[in-house]
C-alpha positions in Angstrom: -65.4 26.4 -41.3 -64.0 23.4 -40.0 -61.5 22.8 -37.6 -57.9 22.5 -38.9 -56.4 18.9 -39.5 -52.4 18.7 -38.1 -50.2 16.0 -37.8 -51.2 15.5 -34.5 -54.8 15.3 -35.2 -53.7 12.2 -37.8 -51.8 10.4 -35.6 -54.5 10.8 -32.8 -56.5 9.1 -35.5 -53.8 6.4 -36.4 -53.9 5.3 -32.8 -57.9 5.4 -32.0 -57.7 3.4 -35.5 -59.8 6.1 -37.3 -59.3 5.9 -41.1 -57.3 8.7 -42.6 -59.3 9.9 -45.7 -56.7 11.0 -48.6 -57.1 12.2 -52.1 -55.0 14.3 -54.5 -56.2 17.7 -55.5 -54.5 20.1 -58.4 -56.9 23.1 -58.6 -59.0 25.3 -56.6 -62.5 23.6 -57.6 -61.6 20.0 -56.9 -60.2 21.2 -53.7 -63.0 23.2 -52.6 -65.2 20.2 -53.0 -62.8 17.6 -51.3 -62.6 20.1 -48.3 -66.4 20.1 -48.1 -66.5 16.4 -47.8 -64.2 16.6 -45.2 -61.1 15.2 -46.9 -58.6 14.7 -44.1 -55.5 15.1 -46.4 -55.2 16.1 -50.2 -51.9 15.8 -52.2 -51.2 18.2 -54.7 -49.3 15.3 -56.7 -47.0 15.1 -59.2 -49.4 12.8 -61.3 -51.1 16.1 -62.1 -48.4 15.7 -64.9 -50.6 12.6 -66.6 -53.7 13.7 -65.3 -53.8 17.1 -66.4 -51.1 17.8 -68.6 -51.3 14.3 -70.2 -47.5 13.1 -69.9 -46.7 9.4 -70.2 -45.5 9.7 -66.2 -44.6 12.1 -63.5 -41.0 13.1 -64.2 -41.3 16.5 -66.7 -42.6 18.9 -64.2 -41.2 21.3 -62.2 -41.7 23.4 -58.8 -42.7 26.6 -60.3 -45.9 24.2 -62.1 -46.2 22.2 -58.4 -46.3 25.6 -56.1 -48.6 27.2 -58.5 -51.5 24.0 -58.1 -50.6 24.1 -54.2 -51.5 27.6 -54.0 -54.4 26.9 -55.9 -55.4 23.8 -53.8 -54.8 25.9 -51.0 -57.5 28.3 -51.5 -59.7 25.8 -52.2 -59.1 23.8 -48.8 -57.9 25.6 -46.1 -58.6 23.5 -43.6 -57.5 20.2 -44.9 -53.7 18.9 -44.4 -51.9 19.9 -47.5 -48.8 18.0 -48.8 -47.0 19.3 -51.6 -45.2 16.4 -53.4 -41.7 17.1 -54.5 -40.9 16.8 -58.1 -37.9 14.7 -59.9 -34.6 16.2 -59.2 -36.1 18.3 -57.0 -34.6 17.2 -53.7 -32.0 13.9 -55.0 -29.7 15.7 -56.1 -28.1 17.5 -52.4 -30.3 17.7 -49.0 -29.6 21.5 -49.5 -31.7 21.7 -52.9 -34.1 20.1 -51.1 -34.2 22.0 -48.6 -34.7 25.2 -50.7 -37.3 23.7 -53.3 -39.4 22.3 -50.2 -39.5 25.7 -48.4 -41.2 27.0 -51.4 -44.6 24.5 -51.0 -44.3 25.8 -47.2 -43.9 29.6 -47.7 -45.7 29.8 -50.7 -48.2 27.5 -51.1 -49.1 26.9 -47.3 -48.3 23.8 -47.0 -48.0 21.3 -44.2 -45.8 18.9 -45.4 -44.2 17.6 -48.7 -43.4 14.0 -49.7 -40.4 12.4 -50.9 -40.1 9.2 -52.8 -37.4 6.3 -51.7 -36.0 4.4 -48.6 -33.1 4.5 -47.0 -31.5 6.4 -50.2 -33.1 9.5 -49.0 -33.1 9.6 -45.1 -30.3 11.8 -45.0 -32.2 14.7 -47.0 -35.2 13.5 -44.8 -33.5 14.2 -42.1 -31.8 17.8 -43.3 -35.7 18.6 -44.2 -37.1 17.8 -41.2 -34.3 19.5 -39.1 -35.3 22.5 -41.3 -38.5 22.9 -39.7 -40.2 21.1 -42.7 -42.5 18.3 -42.2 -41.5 14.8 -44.6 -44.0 12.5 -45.5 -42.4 9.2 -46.4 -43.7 7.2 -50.0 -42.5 3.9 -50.5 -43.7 0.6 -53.0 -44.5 1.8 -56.1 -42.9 5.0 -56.4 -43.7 6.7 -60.0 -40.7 8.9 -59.9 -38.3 5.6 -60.1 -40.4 3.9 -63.3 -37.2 3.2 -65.3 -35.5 1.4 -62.2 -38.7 -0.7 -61.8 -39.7 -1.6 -65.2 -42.9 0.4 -65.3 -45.4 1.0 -62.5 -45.7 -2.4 -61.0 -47.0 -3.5 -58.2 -43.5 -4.0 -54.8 -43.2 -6.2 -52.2 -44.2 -9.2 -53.8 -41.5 -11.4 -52.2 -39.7 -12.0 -49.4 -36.8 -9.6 -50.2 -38.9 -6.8 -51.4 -41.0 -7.3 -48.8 -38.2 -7.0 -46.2 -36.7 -3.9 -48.0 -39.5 -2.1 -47.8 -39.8 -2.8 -43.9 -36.0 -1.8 -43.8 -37.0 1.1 -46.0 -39.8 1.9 -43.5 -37.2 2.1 -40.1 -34.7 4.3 -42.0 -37.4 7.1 -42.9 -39.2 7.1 -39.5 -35.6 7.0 -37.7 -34.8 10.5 -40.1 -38.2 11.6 -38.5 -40.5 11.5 -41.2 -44.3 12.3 -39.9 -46.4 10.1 -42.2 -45.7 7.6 -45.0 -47.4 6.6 -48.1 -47.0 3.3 -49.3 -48.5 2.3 -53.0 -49.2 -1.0 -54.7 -48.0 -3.6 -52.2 -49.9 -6.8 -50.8 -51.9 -6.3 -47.7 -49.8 -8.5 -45.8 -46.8 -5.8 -46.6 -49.3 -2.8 -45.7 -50.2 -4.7 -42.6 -46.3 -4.6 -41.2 -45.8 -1.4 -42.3 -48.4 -0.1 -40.5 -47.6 -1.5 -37.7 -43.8 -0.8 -37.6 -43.8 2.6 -38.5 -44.9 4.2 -35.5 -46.6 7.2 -37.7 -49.8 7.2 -39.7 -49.3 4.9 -42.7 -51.5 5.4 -45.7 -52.1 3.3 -48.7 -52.5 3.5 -52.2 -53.1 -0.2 -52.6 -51.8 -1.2 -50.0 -55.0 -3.5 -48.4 -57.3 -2.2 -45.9 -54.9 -2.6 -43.0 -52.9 0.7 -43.2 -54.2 3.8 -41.4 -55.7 5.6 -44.1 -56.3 5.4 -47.6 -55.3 7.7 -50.6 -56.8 7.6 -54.4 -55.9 9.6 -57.5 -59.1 12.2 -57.6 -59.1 11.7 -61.5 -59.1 8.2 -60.8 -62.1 7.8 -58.1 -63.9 10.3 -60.3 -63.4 7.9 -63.5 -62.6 11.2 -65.2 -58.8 9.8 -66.2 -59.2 6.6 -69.2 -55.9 5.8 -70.0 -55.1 3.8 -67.3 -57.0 2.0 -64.3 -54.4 0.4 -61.7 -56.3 -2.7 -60.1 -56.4 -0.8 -56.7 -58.9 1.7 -58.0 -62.8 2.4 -56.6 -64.2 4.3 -59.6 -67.2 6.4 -56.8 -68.1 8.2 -60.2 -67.9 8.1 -64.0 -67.3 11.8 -64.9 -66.4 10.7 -68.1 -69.6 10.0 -69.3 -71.7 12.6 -67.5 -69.0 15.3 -69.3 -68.8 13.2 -72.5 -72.8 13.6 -72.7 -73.3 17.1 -71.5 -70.8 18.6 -73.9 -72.4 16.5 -76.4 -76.0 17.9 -75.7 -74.1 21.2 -76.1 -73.0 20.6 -79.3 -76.6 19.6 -80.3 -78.2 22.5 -78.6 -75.9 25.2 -80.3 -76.3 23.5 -83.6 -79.8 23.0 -83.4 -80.4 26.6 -82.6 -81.6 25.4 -78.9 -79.3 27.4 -77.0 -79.3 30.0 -76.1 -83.0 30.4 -75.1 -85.3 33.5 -74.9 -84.0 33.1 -70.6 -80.3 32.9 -71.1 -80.5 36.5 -72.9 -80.4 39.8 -71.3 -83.0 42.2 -71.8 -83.1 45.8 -73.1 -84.2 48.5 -71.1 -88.0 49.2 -71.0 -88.3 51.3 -74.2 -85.2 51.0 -75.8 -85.3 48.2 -77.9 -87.2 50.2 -81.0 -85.1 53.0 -80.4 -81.9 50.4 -80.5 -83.2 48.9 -83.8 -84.7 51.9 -85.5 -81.9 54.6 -84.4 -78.5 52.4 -84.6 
């Protein structure tokens, strides 16, 4: 069993410029094998709610759902740093509620941290959070949980007053004492000040290779999710055509009268087969 990953151990690698490695988990098998690679962090996110369920976007799911997958996720990767990422509504609406809902992915679920979306909008409840004993990871660009303020999920920081809003964004969360920060779908050049502003581990979700780490969708890296590809994506696999294919050879097999073979069957005891068929 590996060694345990803490926030120290992540900014340790931040500052030796060691990549963070980052993926998002919702269930004990993916987890498993993402701790067995050696996944540094793994979000249980809130896009399990298009992934799994197959919503339109993140904002229909609540904590009782979220806790449940982190537990899961949990078991699966004990070793890895968890964050649990804090639903919609679940911590805008008083830093007190947010403090209650987030305790939950810590006492129940196990985990290290959870992550907020916004700027300076949200320091204060950072800062309640974090004065709670609870761990705040920062997530600012593209942030799913704000899609009717933004128009959709597009791409942030594109100009010079985004851009500077997000570095403004940046000072306000680290000065509440956030620990790390994600920052999704913003140039490099954006990525690049961020990271080196921040003063914690910063990692990306297209955010250019300058950041401290780097964070995909599992579903997404896997190719295992088709209705939509952002442009930052690495498909590493293309589980939808090794599933697509296997269940199809299922179907064959079954129909065919392939499966199941003389091997997948279990065996009567010596001598009781006749008596089954001739007594029963």
């Amino acid at each position: 069993m590996r060694e345990k990953v803490t926030i120290q151990k992540l900014r340790d690698k931040a500052l030796s410029g060691e990549k963070i490695t980052m993926m998002t988990a919702y269930d004990y098998p993916l987890a498993r094998l993402e701790e067995k690679a050696g996944m540094d962090v793994i979000l249980c996110g809130d896009s399990v709610n298009m992934t799994v369920y197959g919503y339109d976007n993140t904002l229909n799911i609540g904590m009782d759902v979220m806790v449940r997958h982190a537990q899961a996720v949990r078991r699966g990767a004990p070793a890895a740093f968890l964050v649990g990422d804090m639903p919609y509504m679940s911590y805008q609406v008083s830093p007190e509620e947010a403090i209650r809902n987030a305790s939950r992915f810590m006492a129940e679920a196990g985990c290290d941290a959870v992550k907020i979306e916004g700027g300076a909008e949200v320091a204060e409840t950072a800062a309640a959070m974090v004065k709670a004993t609870i761990p705040v990871m920062g997530h600012l660009g593209l942030t799913p949980q704000s899609i009717a303020q933004l128009g959709g999920f597009k791409s942030q920081g594109r100009d010079l007053a985004a851009a500077q809003k997000i570095i403004d964004d940046t000072a306000a969360l680290t000065a509440a004492g956030v620990s790390l920060m994600v920052l999704e779908a913003v140039p490099p050049e954006v990525g690049c000040l961020v990271a080196e502003r921040a003063g914690i581990p910063v990692i990306g979700i297209g955010a250019g290779p300058h950041v401290h780490g780097q964070l995909l969708i599992v579903h997404d890296a896997l190719g295992f999710y088709s209705p939509f590809v952002p442009k930052f994506v690495k498909q590493f696999a293309d589980l939808d055509a090794i599933i697509s294919e296997a269940l199809a050879r299922y179907v064959r097999e079954v129909r065919g009268g392939v499966y199941p073979a003389e091997e997948h069957c279990y065996q009567a005891k010596t001598g009781e087969t006749e008596k089954i068929l001739r007594e029963i």
